[in-house]
C-alpha positions as CSV (number, residue, x, y, z in Angstrom):
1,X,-4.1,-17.2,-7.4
2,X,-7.4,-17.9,-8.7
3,X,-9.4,-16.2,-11.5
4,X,-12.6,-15.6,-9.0
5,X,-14.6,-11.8,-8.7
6,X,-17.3,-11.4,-6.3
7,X,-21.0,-11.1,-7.6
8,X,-21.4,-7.9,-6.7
9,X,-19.2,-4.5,-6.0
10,X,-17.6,-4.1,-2.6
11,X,-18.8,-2.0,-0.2
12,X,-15.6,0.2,-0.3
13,X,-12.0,-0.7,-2.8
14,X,-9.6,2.3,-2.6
15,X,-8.2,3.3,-5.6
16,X,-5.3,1.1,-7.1
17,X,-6.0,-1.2,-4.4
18,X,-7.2,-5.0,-5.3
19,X,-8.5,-7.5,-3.1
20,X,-7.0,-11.0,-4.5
21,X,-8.3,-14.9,-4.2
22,X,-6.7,-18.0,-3.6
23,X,-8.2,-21.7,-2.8
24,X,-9.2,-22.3,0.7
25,X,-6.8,-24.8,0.2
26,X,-3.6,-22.7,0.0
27,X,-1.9,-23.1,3.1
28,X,-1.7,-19.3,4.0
29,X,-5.4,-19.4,4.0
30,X,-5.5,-22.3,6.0
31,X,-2.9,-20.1,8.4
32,X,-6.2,-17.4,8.4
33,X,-9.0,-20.2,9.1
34,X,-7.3,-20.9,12.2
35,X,-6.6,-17.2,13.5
36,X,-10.3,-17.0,13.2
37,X,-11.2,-20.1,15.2
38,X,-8.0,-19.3,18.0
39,X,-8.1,-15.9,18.0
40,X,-11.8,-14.4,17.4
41,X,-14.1,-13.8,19.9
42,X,-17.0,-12.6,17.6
43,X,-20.0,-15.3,17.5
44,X,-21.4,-13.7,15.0
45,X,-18.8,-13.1,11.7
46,X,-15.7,-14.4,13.3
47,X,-12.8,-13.5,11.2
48,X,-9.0,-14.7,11.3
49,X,-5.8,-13.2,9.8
50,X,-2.3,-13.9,9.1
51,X,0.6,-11.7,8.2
52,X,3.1,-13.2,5.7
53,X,6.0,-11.9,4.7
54,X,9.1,-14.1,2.7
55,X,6.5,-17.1,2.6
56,X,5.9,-17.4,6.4
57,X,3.7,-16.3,8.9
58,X,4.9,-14.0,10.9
59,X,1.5,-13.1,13.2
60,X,-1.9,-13.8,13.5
61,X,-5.2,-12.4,15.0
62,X,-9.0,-12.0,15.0
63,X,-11.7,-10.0,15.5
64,X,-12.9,-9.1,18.8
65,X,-16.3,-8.7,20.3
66,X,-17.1,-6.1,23.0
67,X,-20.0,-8.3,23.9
68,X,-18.3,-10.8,26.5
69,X,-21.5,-12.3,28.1
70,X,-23.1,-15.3,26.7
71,X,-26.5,-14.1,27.1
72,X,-25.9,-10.7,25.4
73,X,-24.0,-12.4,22.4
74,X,-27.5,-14.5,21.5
75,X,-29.5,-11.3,22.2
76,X,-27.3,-10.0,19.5
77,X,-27.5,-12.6,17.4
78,X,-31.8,-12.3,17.4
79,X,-32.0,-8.5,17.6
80,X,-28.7,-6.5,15.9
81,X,-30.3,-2.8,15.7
82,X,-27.9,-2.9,12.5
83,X,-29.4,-5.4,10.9
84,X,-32.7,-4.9,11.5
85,X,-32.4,-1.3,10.0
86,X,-31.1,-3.0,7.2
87,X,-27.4,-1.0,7.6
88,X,-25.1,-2.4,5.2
89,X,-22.1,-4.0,6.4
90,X,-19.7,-1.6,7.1
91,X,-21.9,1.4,8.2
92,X,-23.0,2.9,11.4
93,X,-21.1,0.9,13.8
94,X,-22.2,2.7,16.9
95,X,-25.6,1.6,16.4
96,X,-25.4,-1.7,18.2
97,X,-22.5,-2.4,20.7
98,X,-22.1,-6.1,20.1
99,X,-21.1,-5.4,16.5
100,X,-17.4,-4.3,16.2
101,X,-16.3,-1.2,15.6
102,X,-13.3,-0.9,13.6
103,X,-10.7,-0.9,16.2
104,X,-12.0,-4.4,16.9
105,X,-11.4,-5.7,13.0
106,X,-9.1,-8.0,12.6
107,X,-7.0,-6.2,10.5
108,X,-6.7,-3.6,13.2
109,X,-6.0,-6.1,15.6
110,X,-3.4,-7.4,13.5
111,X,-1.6,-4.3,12.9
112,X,-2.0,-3.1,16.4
113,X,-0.4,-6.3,17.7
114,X,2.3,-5.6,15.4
115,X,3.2,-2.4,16.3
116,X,3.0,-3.6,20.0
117,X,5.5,-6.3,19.1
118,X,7.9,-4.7,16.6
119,X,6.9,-6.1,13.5
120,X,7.6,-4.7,10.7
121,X,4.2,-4.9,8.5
122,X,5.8,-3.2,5.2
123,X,5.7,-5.2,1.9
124,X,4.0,-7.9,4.2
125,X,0.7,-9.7,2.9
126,X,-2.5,-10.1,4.5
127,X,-4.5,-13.6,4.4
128,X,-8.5,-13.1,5.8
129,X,-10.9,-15.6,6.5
130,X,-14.1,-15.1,7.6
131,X,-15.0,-11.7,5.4
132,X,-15.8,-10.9,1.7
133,X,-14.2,-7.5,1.1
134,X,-12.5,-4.6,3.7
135,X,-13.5,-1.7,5.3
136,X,-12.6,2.0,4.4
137,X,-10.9,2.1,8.4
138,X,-8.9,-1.3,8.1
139,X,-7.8,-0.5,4.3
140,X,-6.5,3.2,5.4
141,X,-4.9,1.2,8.5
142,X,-3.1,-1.1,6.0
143,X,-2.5,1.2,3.5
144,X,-0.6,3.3,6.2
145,X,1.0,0.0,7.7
146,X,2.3,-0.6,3.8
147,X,0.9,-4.2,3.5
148,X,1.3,-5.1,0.0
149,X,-1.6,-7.3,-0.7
150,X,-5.1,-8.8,1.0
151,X,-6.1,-12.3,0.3
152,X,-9.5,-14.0,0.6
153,X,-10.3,-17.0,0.0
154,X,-11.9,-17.7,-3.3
155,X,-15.8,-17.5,-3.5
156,X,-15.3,-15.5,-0.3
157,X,-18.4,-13.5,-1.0
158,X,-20.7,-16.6,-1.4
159,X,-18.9,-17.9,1.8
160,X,-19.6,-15.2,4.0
161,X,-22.2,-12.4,2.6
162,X,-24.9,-11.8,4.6
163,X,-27.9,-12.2,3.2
């Protein structure tokens, strides 16, 4: 684990909880990179995860876009209603119906495919990448599913902020 903080504060932490770093390097996190280029379908922020528990991977997934049509993924990509009101990431999913909403987070994914699958997700860990920081749906999702801890990758926010 690396020694790395984001610039700035996250959008939402829930008490007691941490989000915690480790090189891009780390194999785990390499595990996560490829989720998100197998298993997301979002052009826009794709993100990938892994679930590890006794040092393997046990599942993987990504986020998923409602928007299937090519065409209507660029028109997202120039004119996001979110982003041109300025919503902060995180907010007011409803807004625009190519971002996704929280059922379509990667963490949800994740944990929904376990359930579907039998997976126990207790005391498992959680390696993201393709995000700086987790929502206040998909940390009450993993909080309930008992996952022990969230990895990013270090200098996640400089990574993949939007600025």
């Amino acid at each position: 684990m690396v020694s790395y903080k984001p610039p700035k504060q996250y959008p939402y932490l829930p008490e007691g909880r941490q989000i915690k770093y480790i090189s891009q390097d780390h194999p785990f996190m390499k595990e996560a990179r490829k989720a998100q280029q197998k298993n997301s379908t979002e052009k826009l922020n794709p993100i990938g995860v892994v679930l590890v528990r006794n040092e393997k991977v046990i599942l993987r997934a990504g986020n998923q876009s409602i928007l299937k049509n090519q065409k209507m993924v660029e028109l997202h990509k120039k004119y996001c209603l979110r982003r041109l009101l300025k919503v902060p990431s995180g907010k007011a999913y409803w807004l625009c119906p190519g971002c996704a909403s929280p059922e379509q987070h990667a963490e949800a994914q994740l944990i929904k495919k376990a359930r579907k699958q039998n997976i126990d997700t207790r005391d498992a860990d959680i390696y993201m990448y393709g995000h700086w920081w987790c929502c206040q749906d998909c940390w009450n999702k993993m909080i309930k599913a008992e996952i022990r801890n969230i990895y990013h990758p270090e200098n996640a926010y400089n990574l993949f902020a939007r600025k």
